[in-house]
N, CA, C and O atoms as a DFTB+ gen file, in Angstrom:
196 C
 N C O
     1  1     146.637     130.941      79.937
     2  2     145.605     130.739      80.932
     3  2     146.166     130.832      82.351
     4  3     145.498     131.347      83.248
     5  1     147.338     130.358      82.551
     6  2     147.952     130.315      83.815
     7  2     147.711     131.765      84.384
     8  3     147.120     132.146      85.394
     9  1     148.516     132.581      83.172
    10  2     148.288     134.188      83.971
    11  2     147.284     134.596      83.964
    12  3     147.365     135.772      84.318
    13  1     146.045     134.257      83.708
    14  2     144.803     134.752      84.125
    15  2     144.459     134.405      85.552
    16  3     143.834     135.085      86.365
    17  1     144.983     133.232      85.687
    18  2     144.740     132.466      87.363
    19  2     145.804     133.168      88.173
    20  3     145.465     133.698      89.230
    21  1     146.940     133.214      87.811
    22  2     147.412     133.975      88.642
    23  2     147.293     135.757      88.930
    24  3     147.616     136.359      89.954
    25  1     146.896     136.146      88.044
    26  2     146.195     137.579      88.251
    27  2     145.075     137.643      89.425
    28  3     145.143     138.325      90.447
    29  1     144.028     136.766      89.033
    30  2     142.764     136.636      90.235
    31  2     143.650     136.299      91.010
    32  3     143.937     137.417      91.438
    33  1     144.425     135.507      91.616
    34  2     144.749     135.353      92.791
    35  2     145.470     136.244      93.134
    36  3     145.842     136.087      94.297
    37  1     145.870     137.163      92.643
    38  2     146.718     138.643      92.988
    39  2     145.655     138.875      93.602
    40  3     145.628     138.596      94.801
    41  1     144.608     139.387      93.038
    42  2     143.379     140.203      93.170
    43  2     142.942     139.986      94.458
    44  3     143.003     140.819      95.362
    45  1     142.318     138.403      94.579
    46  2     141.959     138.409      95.946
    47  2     143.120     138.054      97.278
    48  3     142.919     137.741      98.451
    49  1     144.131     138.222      96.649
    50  2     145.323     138.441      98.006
    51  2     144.842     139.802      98.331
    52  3     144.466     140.077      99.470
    53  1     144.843     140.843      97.161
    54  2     145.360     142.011      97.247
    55  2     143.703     142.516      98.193
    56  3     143.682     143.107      99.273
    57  1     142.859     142.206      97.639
    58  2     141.494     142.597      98.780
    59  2     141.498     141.906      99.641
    60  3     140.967     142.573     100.529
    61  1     141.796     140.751     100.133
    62  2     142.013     140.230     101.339
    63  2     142.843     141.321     102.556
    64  3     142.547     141.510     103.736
    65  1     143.946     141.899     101.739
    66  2     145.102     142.408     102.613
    67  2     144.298     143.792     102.503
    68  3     144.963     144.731     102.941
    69  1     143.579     143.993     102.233
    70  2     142.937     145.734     102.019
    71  2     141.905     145.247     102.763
    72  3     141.492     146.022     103.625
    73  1     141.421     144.288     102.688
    74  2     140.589     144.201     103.947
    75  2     140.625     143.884     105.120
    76  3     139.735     143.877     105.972
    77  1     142.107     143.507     105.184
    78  2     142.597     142.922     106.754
    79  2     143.023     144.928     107.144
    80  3     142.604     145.544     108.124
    81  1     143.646     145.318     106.377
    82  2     144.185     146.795     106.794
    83  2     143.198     148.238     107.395
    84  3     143.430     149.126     108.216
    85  1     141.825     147.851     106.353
    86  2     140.468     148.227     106.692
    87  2     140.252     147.671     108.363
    88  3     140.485     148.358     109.357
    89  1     139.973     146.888     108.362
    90  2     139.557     145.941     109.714
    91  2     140.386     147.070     110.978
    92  3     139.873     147.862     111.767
    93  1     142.054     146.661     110.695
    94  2     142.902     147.158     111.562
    95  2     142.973     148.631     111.700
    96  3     143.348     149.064     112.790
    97  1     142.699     149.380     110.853
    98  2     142.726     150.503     110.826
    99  2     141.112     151.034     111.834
   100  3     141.135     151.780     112.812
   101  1     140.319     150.628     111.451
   102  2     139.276     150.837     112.267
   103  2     139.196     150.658     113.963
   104  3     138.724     151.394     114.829
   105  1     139.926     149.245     114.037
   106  2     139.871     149.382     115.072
   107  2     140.923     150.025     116.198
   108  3     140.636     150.167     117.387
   109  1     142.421     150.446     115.482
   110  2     142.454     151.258     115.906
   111  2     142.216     152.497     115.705
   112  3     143.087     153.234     116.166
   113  1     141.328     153.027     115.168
   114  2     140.705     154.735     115.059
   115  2     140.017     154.322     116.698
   116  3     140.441     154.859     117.722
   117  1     138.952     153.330     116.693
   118  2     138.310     153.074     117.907
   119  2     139.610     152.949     119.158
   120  3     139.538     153.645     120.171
   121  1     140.399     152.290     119.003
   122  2     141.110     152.408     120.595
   123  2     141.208     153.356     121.013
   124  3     140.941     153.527     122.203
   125  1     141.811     154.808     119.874
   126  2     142.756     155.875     119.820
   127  2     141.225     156.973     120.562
   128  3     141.288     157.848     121.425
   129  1     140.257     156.565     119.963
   130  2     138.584     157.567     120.452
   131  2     138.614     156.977     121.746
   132  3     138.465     157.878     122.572
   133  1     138.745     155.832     122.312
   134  2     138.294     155.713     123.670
   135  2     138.954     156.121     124.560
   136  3     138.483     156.523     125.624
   137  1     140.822     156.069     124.115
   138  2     141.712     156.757     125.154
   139  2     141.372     158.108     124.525
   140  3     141.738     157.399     123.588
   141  1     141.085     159.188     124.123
   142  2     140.864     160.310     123.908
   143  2     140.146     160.520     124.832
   144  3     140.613     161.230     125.722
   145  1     138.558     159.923     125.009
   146  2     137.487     159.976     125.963
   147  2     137.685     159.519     127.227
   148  3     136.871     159.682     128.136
   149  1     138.688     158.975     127.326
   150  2     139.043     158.582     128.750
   151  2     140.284     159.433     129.435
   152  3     140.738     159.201     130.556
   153  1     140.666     160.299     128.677
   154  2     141.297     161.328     129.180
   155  2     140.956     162.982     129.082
   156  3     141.554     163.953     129.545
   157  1     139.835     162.876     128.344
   158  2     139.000     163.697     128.895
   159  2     137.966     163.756     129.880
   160  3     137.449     164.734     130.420
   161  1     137.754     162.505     130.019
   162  2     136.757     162.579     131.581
   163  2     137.909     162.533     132.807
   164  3     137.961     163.313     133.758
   165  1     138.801     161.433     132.536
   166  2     139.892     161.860     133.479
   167  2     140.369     163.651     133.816
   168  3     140.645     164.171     134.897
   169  1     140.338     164.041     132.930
   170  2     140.845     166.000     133.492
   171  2     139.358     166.244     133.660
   172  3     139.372     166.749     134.783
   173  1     137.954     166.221     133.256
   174  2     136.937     166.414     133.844
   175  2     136.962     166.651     135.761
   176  3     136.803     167.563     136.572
   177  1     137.295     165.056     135.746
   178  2     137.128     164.905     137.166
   179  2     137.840     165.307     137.858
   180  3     137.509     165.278     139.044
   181  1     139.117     165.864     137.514
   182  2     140.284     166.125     138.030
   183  2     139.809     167.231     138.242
   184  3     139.585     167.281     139.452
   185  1     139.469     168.328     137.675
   186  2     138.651     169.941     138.024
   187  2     137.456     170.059     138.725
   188  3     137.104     171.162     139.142
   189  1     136.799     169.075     138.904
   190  2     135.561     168.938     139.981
   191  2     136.282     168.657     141.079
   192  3     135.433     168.058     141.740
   193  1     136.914     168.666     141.505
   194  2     138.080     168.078     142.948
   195  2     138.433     169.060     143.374
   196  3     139.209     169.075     144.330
């Protein structure tokens, strides 16, 4: 019985940490899109000058 309890608790370590990596990964996809977009309006403006 023990290793049944300790299996689930593998389990939800193991989706916990897949969901902390999910989380992090997203948000940086989002940082990495805003400096993209912010250096394309940056050379935007730079050619209107």
């Amino acid at each position: 019985m023990s290793d049944k309890q300790q299996q689930s608790s593998k389990g939800k370590t193991a989706t916990s940490r897949d969901d902390r990596l999910k989380a992090a990964l997203k948000a940086n996809m989002a940082k990495r899109k805003a400096q993209a977009r912010a250096r394309t309006t940056g050379d935007d403006k730079k050619e209107k000058e």
